[in-house]
C-alpha positions in Angstrom: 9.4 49.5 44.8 5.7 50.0 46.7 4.4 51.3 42.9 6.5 48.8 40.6 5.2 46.1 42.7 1.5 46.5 42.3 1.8 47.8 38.7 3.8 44.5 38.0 1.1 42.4 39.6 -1.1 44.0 37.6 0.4 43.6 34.4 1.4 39.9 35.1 -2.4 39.7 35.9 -3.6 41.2 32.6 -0.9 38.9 30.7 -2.3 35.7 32.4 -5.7 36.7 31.7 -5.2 37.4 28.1 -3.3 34.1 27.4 -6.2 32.3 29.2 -9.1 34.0 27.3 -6.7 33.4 23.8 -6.5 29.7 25.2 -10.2 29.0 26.1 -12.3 31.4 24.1 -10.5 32.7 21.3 -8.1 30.0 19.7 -8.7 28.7 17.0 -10.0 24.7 16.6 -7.0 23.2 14.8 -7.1 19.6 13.1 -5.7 18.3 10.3 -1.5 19.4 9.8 -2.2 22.0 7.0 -5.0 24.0 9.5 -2.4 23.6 12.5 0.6 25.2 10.3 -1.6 27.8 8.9 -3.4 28.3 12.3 -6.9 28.2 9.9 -9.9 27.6 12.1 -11.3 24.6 10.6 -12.6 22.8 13.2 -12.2 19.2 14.6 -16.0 18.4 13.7 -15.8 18.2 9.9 -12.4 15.7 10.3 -14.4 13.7 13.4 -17.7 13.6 11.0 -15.4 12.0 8.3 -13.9 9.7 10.5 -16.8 8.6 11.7 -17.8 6.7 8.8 -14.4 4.6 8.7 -13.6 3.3 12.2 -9.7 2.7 12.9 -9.4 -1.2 12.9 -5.2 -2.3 13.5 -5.9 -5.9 13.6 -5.1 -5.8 9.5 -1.6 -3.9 9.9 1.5 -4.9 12.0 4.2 -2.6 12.6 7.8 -4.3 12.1 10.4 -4.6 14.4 13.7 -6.5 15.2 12.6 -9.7 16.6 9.6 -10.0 14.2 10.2 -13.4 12.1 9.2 -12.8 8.1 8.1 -15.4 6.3 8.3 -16.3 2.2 4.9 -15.1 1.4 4.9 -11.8 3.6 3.4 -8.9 2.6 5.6 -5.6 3.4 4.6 -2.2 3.1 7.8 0.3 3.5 6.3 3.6 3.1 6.3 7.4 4.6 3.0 9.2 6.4 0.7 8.2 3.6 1.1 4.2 4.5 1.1 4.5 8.6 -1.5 5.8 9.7 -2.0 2.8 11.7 -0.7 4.0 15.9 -1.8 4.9 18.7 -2.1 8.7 18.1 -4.2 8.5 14.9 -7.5 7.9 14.3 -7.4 7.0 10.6 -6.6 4.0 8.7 -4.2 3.6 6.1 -4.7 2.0 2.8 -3.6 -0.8 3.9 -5.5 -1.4 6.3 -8.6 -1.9 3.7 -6.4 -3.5 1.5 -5.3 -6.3 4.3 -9.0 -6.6 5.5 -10.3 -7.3 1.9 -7.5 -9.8 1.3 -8.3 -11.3 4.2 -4.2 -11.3 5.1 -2.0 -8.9 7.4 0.6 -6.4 6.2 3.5 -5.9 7.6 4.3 -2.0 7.9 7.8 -0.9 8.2 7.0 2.0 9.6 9.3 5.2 8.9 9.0 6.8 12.6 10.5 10.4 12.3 9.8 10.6 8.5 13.6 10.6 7.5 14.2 7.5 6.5 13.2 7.5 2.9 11.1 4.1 1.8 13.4 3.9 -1.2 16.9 3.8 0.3 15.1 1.5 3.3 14.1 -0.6 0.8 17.5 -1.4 -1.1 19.2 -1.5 2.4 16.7 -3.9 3.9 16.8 -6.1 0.6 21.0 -6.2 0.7 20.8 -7.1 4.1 18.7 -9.8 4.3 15.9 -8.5 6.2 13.0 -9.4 3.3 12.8 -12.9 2.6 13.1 -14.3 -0.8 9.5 -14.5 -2.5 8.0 -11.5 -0.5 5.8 -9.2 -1.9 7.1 -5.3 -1.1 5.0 -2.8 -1.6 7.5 0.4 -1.3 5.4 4.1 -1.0 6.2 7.6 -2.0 5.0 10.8 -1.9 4.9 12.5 -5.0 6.6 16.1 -3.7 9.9 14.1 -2.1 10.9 11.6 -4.9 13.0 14.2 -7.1 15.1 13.9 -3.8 15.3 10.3 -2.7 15.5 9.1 -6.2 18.4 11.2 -7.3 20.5 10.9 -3.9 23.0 7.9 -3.6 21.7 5.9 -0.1 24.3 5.3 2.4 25.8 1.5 2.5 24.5 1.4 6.3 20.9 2.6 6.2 18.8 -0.5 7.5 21.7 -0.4 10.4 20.9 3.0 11.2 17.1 2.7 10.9 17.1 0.0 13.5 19.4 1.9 15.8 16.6 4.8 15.7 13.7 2.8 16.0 14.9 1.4 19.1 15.7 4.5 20.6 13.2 6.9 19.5 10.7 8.6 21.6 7.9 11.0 20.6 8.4 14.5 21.5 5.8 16.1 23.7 3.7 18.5 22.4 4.6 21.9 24.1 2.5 25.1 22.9 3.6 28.5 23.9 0.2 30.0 23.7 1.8 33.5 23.6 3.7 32.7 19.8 1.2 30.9 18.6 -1.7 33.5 19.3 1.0 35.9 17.4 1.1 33.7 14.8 -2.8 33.4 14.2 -3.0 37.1 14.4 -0.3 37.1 11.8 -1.8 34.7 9.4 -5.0 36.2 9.8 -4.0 39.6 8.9 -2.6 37.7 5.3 1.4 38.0 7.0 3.8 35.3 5.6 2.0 31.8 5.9 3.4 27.8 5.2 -0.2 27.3 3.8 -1.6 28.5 0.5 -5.3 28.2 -0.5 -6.9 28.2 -4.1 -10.2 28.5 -5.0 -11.6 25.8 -6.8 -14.7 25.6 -9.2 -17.0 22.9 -8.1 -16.9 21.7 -4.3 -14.8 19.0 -3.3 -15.2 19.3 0.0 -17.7 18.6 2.7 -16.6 21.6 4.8 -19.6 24.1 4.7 -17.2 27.1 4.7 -14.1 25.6 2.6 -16.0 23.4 0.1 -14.4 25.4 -2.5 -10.7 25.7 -1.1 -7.9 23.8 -1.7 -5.4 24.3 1.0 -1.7 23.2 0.4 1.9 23.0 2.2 3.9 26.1 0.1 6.7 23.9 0.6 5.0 20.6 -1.3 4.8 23.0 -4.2 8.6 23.6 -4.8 9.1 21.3 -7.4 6.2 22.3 -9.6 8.6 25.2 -10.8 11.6 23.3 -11.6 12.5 21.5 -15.2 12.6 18.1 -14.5 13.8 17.1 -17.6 17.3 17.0 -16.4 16.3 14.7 -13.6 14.1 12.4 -14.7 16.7 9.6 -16.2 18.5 9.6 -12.9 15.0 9.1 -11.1 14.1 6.6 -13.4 17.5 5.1 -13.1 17.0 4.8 -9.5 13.4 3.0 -9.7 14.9 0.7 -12.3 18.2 -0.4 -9.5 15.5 -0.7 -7.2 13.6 -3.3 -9.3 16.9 -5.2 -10.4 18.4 -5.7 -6.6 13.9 -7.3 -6.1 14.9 -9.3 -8.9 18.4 -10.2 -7.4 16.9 -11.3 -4.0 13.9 -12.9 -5.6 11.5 -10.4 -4.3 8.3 -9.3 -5.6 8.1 -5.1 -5.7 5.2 -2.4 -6.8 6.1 1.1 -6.2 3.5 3.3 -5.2 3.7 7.1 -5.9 1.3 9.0 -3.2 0.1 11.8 -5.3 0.5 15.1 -3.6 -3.1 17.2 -3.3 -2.5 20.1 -5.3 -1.9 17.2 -8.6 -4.6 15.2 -7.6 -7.1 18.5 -7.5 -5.7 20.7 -10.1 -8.0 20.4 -12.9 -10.6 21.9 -10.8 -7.3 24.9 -9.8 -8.6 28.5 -9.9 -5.6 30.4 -12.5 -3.4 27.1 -12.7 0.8 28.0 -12.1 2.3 25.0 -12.6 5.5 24.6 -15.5 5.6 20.8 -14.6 3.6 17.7 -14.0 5.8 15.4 -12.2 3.1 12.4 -12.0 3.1 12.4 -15.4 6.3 11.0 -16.1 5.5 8.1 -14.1 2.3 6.1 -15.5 0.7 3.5 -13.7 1.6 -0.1 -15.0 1.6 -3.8 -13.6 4.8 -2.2 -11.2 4.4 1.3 -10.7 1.4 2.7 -9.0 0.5 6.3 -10.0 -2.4 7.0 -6.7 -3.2 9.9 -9.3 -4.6 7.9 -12.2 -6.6 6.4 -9.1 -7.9 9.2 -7.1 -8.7 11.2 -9.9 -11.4 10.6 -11.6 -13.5 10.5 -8.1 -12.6 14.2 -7.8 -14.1 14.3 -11.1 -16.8 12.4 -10.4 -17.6 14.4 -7.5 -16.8 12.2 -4.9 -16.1 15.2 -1.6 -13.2 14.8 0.6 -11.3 12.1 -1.4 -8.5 13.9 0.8 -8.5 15.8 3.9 -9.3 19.9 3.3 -7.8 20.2 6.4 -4.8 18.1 5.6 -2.4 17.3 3.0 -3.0 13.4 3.2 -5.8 11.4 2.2 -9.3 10.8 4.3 -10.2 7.6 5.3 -12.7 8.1 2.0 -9.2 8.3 0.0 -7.7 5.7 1.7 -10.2 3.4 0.9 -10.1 4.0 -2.9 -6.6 3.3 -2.9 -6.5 0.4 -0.6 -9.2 -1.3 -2.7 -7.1 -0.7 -6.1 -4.2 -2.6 -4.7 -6.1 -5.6 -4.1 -6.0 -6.0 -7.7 -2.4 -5.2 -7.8 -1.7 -7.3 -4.7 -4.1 -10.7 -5.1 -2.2 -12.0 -8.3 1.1 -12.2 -6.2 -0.8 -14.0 -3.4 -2.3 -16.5 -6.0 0.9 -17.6 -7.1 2.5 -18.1 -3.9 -0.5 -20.1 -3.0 
């Protein structure tokens, strides 16, 4: 016991010590959500330098709740992580946040908390239940990678019920970090082990980032679907979009769909050895209804224009956000003329 003792202490000492040095010296700055799943060292500067130029301003954007009192000529946003942006814990705005300021109105943002409540199914549920009043404009957001699932999935008859049951008793989970995993996991990623995050090399710069201004990093998971033939899907997709425009119709309400392109589509012309068998975006053209952000965003990365999204992230930059919010003045303004 007089030997195990002091070798123990000094073990537990070592341990301590390394976990503190990993902490404080070693670990790597994390920002945006693909650098914290990939544990790439990308640094908080570039995203803070970026931000920066765009300072967050809520006064344009209220988040909806129970007690909240809609009236005819509302503006709703239902959307996913591309559309709130606007809290307490971010530091970016949302597209709508320029669009609102521009208009000179204020958006309603039903905002989807926990990211499982899909903006399509909340939509139709909301609509049926009486929630959006008659001659509201909706503007209901999608990202591109997760409507093959929410529009080819029946939505349960209850959904708005459940929604508000969750909102009222959901609660942020603390971040907790074992430092121990996730130096294991850096070391792991770094040594090119089994990584969520897949880079490409790109051939002009796209990003301000003086190291990744070439590299396009991604969410392996976002790029499921680029493999699949969608052929078989698309009618009940496009069956869906077309129930979701009949029941606005029904209820008298105004509706543009917006499709958040996902970053690998938006950048892929300028994609090092190109994989992809489909083009989902493609099947889903902007008109006076849809919104394709693609057909948008686009042709700035052509043009050029650096961090039209996040390298660090798989969401737009303020910079992106902007472009988009400005587009859907155009969209939104003729609706707010004729209630006017």
């Amino acid at each position: 016991m007089k030997r195990f003792l002091p070798k123990f202490i000094i073990l537990f000492t070592l341990l301590i010590g390394a976990v503190a040095i990993y902490r404080w010296y070693i670990y790597p700055e994390l920002s945006g959500d693909l650098s914290v799943l990939g544990k790439i060292p990308i640094g908080s500067s570039y995203s803070n330098r970026i931000h920066n130029k765009y300072p967050v301003d809520n006064n344009y954007v209220l988040q909806w709740n129970t007690s909240m009192s809609l009236d005819s000529n509302a503006v709703i946003v239902i959307g996913d992580s591309f559309s709130n942006r606007e809290s307490e814990n971010e530091k970016e705005n949302s597209w709508s946040r320029y669009t609102a300021e521009k208009l000179g109105i204020t958006i309603v943002n039903v905002i989807n908390y926990n990211c499982s409540y899909w903006p399509e199914h909340l939509f139709i549920s909301f609509a049926e239940s009486g929630l959006i009043p008659e001659g509201c404009l909706v503007i209901v957001e999608s990202v591109e990678n997760g409507i093959i699932s929410r529009l080819t999935r029946s939505h349960p008859i209850d959904y708005a019920e459940q929604y508000i049951y969750g909102l009222g008793h959901y609660q942020k989970k603390q971040l907790t970090i074992d430092w121990i995993s996730e130096a294991t996991m850096y070391v792991r990623y770094r040594l090119g082990w089994k990584c969520p995050v897949h880079s490409y090399q790109l051939i002009q710069p796209c990003f301000s980032h003086p190291q990744f201004e070439n590299t396009l990093f991604v969410y392996k998971k976002d790029e499921n679907y680029l493999y699949e033939d969608l052929s078989v899907k698309i009618h009940d997709m496009k069956k869906t979009i077309d129930d979701m425009f009949r029941i606005a119709r029904l209820h008298n309400i105004d509706l543009v769909y917006m499709i958040a392109a996902d970053k690998y589509d938006a950048y892929e012309p300028f994609i090092k050895g190109k994989h992809r068998k489909t083009d989902l975006s493609d099947y889903f053209p902007s008109n006076d209804t849809i919104v394709n952000t693609k057909t948008i965003l686009q042709p700035y990365i052509i043009s050029s224009t650096k961090d039209v999204y996040r390298v660090d992230d798989t969401h737009w930059s303020p910079i992106g956000s902007k472009i988009v919010g400005e587009y859907m003045t155009t969209i939104i303004a003729p609706y707010l003329d004729k209630n006017f």
